[in-house]
N, C-alpha and C positions, 0 to 999 in steps of 0.2 A: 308469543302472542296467539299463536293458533289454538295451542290449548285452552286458552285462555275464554278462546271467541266460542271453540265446541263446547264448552260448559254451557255456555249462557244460551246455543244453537237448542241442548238438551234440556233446556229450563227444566221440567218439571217431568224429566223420564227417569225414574227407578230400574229398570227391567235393561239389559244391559253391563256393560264394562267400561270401566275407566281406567286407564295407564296409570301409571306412578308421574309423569310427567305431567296430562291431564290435572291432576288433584292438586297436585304441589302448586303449578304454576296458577293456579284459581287460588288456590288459597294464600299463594303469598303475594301473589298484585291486589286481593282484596284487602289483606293484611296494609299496604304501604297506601292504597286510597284510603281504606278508614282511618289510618292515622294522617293523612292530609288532609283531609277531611277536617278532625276532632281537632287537630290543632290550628289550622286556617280559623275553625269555629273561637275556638279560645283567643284564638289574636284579634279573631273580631270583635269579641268581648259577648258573645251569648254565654246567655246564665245555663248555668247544669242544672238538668231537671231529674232525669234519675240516677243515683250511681255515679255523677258525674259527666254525665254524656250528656251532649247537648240536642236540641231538636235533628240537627243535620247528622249527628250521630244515627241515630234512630232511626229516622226515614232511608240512609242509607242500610243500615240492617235488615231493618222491613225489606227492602229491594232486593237482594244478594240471599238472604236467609235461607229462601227454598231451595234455589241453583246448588248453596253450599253443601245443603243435605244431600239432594240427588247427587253428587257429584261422589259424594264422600260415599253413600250408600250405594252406589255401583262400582268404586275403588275395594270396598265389602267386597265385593261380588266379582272380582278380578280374581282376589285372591282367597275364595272357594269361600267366605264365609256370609254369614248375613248382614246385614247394614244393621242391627241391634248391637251388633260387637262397633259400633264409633259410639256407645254409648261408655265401655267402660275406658275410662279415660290414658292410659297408659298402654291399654293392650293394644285398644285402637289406634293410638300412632307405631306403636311397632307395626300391624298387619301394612299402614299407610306406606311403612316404607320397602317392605316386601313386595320382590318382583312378584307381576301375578303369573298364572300357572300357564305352562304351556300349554299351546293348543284350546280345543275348545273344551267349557265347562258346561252345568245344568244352566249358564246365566247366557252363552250363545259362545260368540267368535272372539278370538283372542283382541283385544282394545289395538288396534293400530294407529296412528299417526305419529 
């Protein structure tokens, strides 16, 4: 859960490192709320407005969306490369699961927690 809370601590910091713990654990407790979420939505009975998602969908994306960039694009920058590389889809989860580099990098201090 700590990982979890410094994500949201660095909302909107690019400049820095994220651990492989960091990223993961952001990403997969947002991964199990927005599926609580979507589905509590759907048992509620709200209508899908884009793609199937419902307004609670949405507003919880809107919310989470920036944190998950930053987070991801300093995980980039753990392990020596730029946050443009989460853009191409497969490369960027391999770099996600590569330890980042020892020591410190052009991006600062090696990510501790």
């Amino acid at each position: 859960m700590k990982y979890y809370l410094r994500a949201w601590q660095k909302y909107i910091t690019f400049h820095g490192r994220a651990s492989r713990n960091e990223y993961w654990y952001f990403t997969f407790i947002n991964i199990a709320i927005s599926l609580a979420i979507h589905f509590s939505s759907v048992y509620a009975g709200m209508a899908s407005i884009i793609l199937g998602q419902t307004i609670a969908d949405l507003v919880y994306l809107a919310a989470v969306l920036m944190p998950l960039i930053c987070v991801g694009v300093r995980r980039m920058q753990d392990v020596n490369k730029t946050g443009w590389h989460l853009l191409i889809p497969v490369y960027g989860i391999v770099l996600a699961c590569q330890p980042g580099v020892e020591g410190d990098n052009k991006n600062g201090a090696r990510a501790t927690i």
